[in-house]
N, C-alpha and C positions, 0 to 999 in steps of 0.2 A: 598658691593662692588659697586662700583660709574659704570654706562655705558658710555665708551665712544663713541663721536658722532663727527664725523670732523666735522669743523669748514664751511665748503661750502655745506654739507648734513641740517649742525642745522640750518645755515641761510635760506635754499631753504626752509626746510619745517614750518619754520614758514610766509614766505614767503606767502607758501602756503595753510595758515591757517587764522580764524578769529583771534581776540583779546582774545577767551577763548580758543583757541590753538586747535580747529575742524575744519575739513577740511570740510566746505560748498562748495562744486566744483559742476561745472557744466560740462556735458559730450555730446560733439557733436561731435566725431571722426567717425563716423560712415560711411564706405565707398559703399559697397556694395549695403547694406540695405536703406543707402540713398537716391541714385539714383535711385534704383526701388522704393522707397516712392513721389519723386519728380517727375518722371515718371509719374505714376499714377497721378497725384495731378494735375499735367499741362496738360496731356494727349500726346502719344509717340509723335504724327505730331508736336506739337510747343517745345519740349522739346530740349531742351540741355544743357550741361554743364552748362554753365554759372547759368542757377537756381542753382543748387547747393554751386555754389561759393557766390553769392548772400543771400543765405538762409544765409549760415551760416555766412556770415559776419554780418547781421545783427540781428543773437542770436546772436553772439557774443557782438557788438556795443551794444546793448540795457540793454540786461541782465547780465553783467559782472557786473553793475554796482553795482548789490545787491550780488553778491557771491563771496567766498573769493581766488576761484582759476578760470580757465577754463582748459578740455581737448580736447585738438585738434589734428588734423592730419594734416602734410603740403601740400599733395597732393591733397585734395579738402577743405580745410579749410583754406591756408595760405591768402584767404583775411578775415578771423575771426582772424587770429594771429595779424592781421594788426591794425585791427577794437578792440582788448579787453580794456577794463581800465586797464591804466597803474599800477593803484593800486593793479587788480587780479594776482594771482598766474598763471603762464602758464604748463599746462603738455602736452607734445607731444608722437605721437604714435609713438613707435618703432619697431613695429610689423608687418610684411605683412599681409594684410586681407586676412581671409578667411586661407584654408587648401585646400591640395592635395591630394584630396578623391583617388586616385588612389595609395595610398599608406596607409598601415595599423597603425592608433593609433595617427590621426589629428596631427603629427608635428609639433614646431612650427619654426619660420624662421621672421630673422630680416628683416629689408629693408634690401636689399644690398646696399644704395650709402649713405650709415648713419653711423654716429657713435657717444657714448653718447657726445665725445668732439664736433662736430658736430652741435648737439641739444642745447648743451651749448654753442654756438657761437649763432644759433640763438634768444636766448633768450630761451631758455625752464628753467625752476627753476624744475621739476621731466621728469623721463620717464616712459612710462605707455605700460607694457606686458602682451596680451592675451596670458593664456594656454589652451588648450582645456585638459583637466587632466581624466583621469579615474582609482582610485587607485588600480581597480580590473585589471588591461589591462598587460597581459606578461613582465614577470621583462626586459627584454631587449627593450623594449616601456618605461615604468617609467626608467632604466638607461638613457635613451639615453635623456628624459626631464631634470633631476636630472641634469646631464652635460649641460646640458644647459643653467638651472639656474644660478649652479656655474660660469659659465662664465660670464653672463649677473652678477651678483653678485658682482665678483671678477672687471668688469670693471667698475660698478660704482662707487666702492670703489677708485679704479685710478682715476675717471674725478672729483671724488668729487662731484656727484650728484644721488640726492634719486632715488631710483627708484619703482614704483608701477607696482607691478603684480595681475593678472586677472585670478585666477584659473575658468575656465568652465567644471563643471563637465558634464558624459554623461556617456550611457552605450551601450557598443556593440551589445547587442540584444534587448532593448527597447530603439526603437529609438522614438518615441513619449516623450518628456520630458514635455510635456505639459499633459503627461494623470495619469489617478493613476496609474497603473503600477509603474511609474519612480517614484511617488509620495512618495511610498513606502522607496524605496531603495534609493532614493536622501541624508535625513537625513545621513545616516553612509557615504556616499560618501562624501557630503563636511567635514564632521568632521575631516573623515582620510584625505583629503584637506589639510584644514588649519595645520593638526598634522605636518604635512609632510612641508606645505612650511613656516612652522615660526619656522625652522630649522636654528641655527644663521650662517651654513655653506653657505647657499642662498645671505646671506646679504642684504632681501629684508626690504626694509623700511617701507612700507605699503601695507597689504593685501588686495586687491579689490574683496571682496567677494560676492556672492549670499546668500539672505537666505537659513536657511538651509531648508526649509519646500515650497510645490507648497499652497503659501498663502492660494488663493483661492479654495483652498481644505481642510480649518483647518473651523469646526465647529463654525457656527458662522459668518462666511466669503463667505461664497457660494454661487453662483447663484443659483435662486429658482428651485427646481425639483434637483438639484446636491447634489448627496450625498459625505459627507464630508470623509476622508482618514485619517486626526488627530482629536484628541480631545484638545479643549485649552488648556487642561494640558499636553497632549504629546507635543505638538507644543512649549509652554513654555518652558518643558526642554531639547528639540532641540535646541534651541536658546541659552540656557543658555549652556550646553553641547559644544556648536560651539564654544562661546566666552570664557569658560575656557580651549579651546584648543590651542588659539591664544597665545605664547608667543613674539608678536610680535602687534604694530597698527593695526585694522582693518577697513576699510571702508565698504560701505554696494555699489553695484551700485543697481541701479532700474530696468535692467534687460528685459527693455519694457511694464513694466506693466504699466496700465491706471494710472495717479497723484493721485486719491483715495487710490487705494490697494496700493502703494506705503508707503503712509502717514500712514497708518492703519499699513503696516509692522514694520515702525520704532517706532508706539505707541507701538507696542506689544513688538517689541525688546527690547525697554525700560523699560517698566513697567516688564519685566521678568528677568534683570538681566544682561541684554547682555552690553557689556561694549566699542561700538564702536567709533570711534573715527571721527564718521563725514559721508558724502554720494557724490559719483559721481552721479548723477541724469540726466540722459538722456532724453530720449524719454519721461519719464513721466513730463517730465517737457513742451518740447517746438513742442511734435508729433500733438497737436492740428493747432499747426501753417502751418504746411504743406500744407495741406486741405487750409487754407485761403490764404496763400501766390500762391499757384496753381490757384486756380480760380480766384482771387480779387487782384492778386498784390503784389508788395510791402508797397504799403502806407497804406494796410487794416493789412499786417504782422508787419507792426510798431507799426500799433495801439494796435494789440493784442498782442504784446510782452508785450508794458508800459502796459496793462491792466491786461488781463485773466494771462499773461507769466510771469509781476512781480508778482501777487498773487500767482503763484503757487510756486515759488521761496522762495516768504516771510512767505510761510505756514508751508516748506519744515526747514526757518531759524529758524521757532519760534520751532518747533519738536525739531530741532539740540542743541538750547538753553535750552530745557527743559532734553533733556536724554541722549545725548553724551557726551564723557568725552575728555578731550584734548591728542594729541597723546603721549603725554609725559608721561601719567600717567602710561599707560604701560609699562614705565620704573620705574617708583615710583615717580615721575614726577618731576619738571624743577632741584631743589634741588641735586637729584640723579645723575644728567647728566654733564659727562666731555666731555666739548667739547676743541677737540685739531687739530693744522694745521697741515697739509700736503702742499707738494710741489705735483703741480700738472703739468705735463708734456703737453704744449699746443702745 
């Protein structure tokens, strides 16, 4: 049996793919985290806004050039929306940053002055949702996500555009996600994850996952003196275990980590079996530039975007070329797939 795909969904995301049908994206939506990274980088007394809008216009202008999407956010990004090649895919945030700690099991919560038609007026081709997810957290916490999804699900299905969700796993009483502790207990969290959201009731188009493993805690991988939490072979069928769980695309984001362990994750995802469909690549890609657009400028940021910024981009392409698979194939790919219109309500 054939899957079908409207007709404004199969467009966007090839759109938003290379020519072997992997989504190479790049990922600078970053609101929060940004402004304290720019902060620092200029220092508080000359800082403001405008860095920000500047930075990211010009990842944007520089580096779109080599990737096949970009994702952004219109509140401190729309001069990067301005600035992308007309040729990249655009994905926009629909998310509020951040959660309201004052309330139990991270919520999540749209913009309020947004809506997918919206995003499709200003040129978005996907929309891209953090969840902060914890599969262990009170059925009344997972209902109240689940309803949420469905919704976000069900209205993409109306605007006729993909839409990308961001499960972030975490646990209520290890709050360190960066330590073994969490190291441990992360593996069965994202699997039940992905189990849970490439549910075809979601209607999510593409998974925006984490590894399932704290890399740098898999034998082999470790900073010297750190002792390791996986063995390459537990680690291997972590991966492989995530990616047979996905009945649905998955993408990988980089999650912050340095552009090394990054690269070394998707070798390993690859060579084990994991069958993902491409990378949102954030911070590993363009967090060196910070540091140099803060102290040296913009014209020293130009420079290391065309230099240090394309290589890491094109190191990133050549990985994507050698071991991810096009999003379609997760349907059984292009052959499989009916695609049919819809009338869409503007």
């Amino acid at each position: 049996m054939k899957t079908r795909i409207s007709r404004g969904k199969f467009e966007k995301m090839q759109q938003l793919s290379n020519n072997q049908g992997v989504i190479a994206a790049l990922a600078i939506d970053q609101r929060g985290s940004m402004k304290k990274m720019m902060e620092a980088a200029v220092g508080p007394e000359h800082f403001t806004m405008d860095h920000v809008y500047e930075f990211k216009e010009l990842v944007s202008q520089e580096l779109t050039k080599y990737v096949s999407a970009i994702l952004l956010d219109e509140e401190y990004g729309f001069k990067g929306i301005s600035a992308k090649n007309p040729a990249a895919g655009l994905i926009m945030s629909y998310e509020k940053t951040g959660y309201d700690v004052s309330t139990p099991g991270r919520l999540p919560e749209l913009l309020p002055n947004e809506s997918l038609i919206r995003l499709l007026a200003k040129g978005a081709d996907a929309a891209k949702v953090l969840v902060y997810y914890n599969p262990d957290d009170p059925k009344e916490i997972l209902d109240s996500k689940h309803a949420f999804l469905e919704r976000l699900g069900t209205e993409a299905l109306a605007a006729d555009i993909p839409v990308f969700v961001e499960p972030i796993v975490y646990d209520n009483d290890i709050l360190d996600e960066h330590s073994a502790e969490f190291a441990k207990i992360k593996p069965k969290k994202v699997i039940d994850t992905i189990k849970e959201f490439t549910k075809d009731k979601y209607h999510i188009d593409i998974l925006k996952i984490e590894v399932p493993v704290l890399f740098n805690l898999v034998e082999g991988y470790t900073a010297k003196g750190v002792s390791p939490v996986y063995t390459q072979e537990e680690a291997a069928a972590y991966f492989k275990e995530a990616s047979d769980a996905a009945t649905r695309p998955f993408i990988y984001l980089s999650a912050g980590v340095p552009a090394e362990i990054f690269r070394d994750e998707l070798i390993f995802a690859g060579k084990h079996g994991a069958n993902y469909s491409g990378i949102l690549g954030g911070r590993a890609t363009w967090r060196d530039g910070v540091e140099i657009y803060g102290k040296q400028g913009k014209e020293a940021l130009i420079h290391w975007l065309d230099t240090q910024g394309k290589e890491n981009v094109e190191e990133l392409n050549q990985i994507l070329s050698d071991y991810a698979k096009p999003w379609y194939d997760a349907y059984g790919g292009l052959e499989n797939i009916e695609v049919f219109d819809i009338d869409v309500m503007n």
